[in-house]
C-alpha positions in Angstrom: -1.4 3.4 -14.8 0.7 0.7 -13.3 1.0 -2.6 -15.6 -0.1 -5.2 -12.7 -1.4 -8.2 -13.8 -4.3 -9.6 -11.7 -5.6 -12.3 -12.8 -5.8 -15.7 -11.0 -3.2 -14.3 -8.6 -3.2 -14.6 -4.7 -3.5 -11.2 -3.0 -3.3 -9.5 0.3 -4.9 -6.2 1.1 -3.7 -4.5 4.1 -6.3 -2.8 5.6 -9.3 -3.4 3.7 -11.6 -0.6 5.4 -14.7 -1.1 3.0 -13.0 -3.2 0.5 -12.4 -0.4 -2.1 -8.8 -2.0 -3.3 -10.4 -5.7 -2.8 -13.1 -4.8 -5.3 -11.0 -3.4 -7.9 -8.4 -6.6 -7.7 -11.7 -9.0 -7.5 -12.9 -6.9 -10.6 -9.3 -7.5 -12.1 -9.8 -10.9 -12.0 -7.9 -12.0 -8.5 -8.2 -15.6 -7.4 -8.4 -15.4 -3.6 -8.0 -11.8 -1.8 -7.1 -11.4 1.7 -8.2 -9.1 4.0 -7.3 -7.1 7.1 -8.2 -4.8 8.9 -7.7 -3.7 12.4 -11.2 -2.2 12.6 -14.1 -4.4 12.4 -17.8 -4.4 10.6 -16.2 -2.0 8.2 -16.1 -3.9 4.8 -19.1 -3.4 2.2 -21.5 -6.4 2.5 -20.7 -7.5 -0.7 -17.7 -7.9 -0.5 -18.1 -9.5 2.9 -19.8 -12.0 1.2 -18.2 -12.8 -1.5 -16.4 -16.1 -1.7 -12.8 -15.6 -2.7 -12.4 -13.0 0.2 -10.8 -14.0 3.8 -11.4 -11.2 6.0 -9.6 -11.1 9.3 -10.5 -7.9 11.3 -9.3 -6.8 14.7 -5.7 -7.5 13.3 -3.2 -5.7 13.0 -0.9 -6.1 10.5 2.0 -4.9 12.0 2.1 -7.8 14.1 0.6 -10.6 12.0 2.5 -13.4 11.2 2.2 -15.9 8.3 1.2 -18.8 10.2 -1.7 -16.6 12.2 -3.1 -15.6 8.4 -3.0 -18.9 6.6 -3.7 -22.4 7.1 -0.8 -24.9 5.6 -2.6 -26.4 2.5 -3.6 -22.7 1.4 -2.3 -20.3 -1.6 0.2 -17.8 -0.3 -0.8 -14.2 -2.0 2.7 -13.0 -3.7 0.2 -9.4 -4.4 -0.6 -7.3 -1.8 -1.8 -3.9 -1.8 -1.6 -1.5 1.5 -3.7 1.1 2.6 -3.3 2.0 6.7 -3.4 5.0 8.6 -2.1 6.4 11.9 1.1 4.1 11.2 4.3 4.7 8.8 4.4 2.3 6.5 7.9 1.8 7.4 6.7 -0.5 10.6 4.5 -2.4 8.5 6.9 -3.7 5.7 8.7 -6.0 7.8 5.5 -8.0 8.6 4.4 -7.4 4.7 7.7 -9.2 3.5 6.8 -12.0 5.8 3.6 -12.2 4.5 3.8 -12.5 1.1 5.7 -15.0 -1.7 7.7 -14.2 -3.9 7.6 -12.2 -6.4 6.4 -10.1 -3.6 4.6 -7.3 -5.6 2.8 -4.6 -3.3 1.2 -1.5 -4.5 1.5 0.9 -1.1 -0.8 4.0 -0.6 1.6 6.8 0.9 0.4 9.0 3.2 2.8 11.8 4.1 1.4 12.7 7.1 1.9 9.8 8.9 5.6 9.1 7.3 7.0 12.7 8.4 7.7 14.4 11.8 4.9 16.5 13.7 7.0 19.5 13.0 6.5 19.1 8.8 2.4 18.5 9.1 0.4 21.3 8.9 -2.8 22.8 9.4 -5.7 20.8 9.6 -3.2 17.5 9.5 -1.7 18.2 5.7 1.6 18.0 4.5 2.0 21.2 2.2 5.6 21.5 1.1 6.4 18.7 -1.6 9.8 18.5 -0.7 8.2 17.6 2.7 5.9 14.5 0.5 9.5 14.0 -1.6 11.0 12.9 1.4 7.7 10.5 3.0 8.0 8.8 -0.1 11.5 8.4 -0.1 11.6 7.2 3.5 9.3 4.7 2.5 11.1 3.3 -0.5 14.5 3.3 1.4 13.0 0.9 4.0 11.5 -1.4 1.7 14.9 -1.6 -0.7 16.2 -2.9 2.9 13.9 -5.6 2.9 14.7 -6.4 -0.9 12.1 -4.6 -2.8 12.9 -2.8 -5.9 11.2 0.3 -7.4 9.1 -0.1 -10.2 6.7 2.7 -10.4 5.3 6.0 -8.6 1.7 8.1 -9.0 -0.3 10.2 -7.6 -3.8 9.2 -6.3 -6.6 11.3 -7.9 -8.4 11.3 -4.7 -7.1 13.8 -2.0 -7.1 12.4 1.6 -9.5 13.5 3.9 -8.1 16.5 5.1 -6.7 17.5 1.2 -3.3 15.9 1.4 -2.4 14.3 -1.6 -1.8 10.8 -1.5 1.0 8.8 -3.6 0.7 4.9 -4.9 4.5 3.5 -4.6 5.0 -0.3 -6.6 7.1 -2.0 -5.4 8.6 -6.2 -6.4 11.3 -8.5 -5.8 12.3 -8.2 -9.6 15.0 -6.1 -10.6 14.8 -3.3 -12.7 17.2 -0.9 -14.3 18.9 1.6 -11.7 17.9 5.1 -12.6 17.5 8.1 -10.0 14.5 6.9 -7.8 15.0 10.7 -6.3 14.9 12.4 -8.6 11.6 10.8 -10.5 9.9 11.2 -6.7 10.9 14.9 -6.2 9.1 15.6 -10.0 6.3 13.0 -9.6 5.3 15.1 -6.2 5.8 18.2 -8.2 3.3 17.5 -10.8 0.8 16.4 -8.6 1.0 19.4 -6.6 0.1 21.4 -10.2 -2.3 18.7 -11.3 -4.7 18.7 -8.1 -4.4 22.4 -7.2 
């Protein structure tokens, strides 16, 4: 859905797990993908293997720093997609920022469950109300137009978490785009998803 192009770019992915967001940018044509991951012996063995991946697990990438990630002489990524759990994304931007070039394009995986208080999680771990997910991704966005990040594009992710909350892919660059009511496209985005995965 989102018009990203790929190809022969430099990317990060924050919190590689089994590679599932490495594979599609590989598959997209990505030059050189790195990987991390504070877990380790997680990543599918193929993509393990492959060439154009540097995997660094057992690091977190709240705290990693450029210079810990890459060696002088090598390509910066200035594309990073993020998908972590048990953290607000909100702590992990600031490191993101560091950690990419400009134009700094990222493609964040929201989880409202870990952006809003204890008291707005339900059952089983999931965030019910959409005014509830509204505001997760709204937190999130607000932090990273601190950081200089503009909005460029909201969905929902066709795959429920684990425990059936529904999940929200934020883009996010440098470049400017026209100012428009981020609110308002957030609180009918989170609407419609609610109808469309019922």
């Amino acid at each position: 859905e989102f018009q990203i192009q790929v190809s022969d770019r430099v990317c990060l992915d924050g919190g590689i797990s089994t590679g599932g967001f490495t594979d599609c940018l590989l598959k997209a044509g990505a030059k050189r993908v790195y990987g991390v991951d504070v877990g380790y012996g997680q990543v599918a063995w193929t993509i393990r293997q492959d060439p154009r991946v540097i995997l660094r697990e057992r690091t977190n990438l709240r705290h990693l720093t450029p210079e810990e990630l890459y060696a002088e002489d090598q390509l910066r990524p200035d594309l990073g997609v993020v998908d972590v759990s048990f953290i607000s994304l909100t702590k992990v931007l600031p490191a993101l920022w560091q950690l990419l070039e400009p134009p700094r394009e990222v493609v964040l995986l929201v989880k409202p469950q870990f952006e809003v208080g204890r008291e707005k999680v339900g059952k089983k771990g999931v965030v019910r109300d959409e005014r509830d997910q509204a505001e997760a991704i709204g937190a999130v966005l607000m932090a990273a137009q601190e950081l200089g990040w503009h909005y460029h594009g909201l969905t929902w992710s066709p795959l429920l978490g684990p425990a059936g909350n529904i999940e929200y892919l934020l883009w996010l660059s440098m470049a400017s785009t026209d100012h428009f009511s981020e609110q308002q496209i957030i609180q009918q985005i989170t609407q419609t998803a609610k109808q469309s995965l019922k």
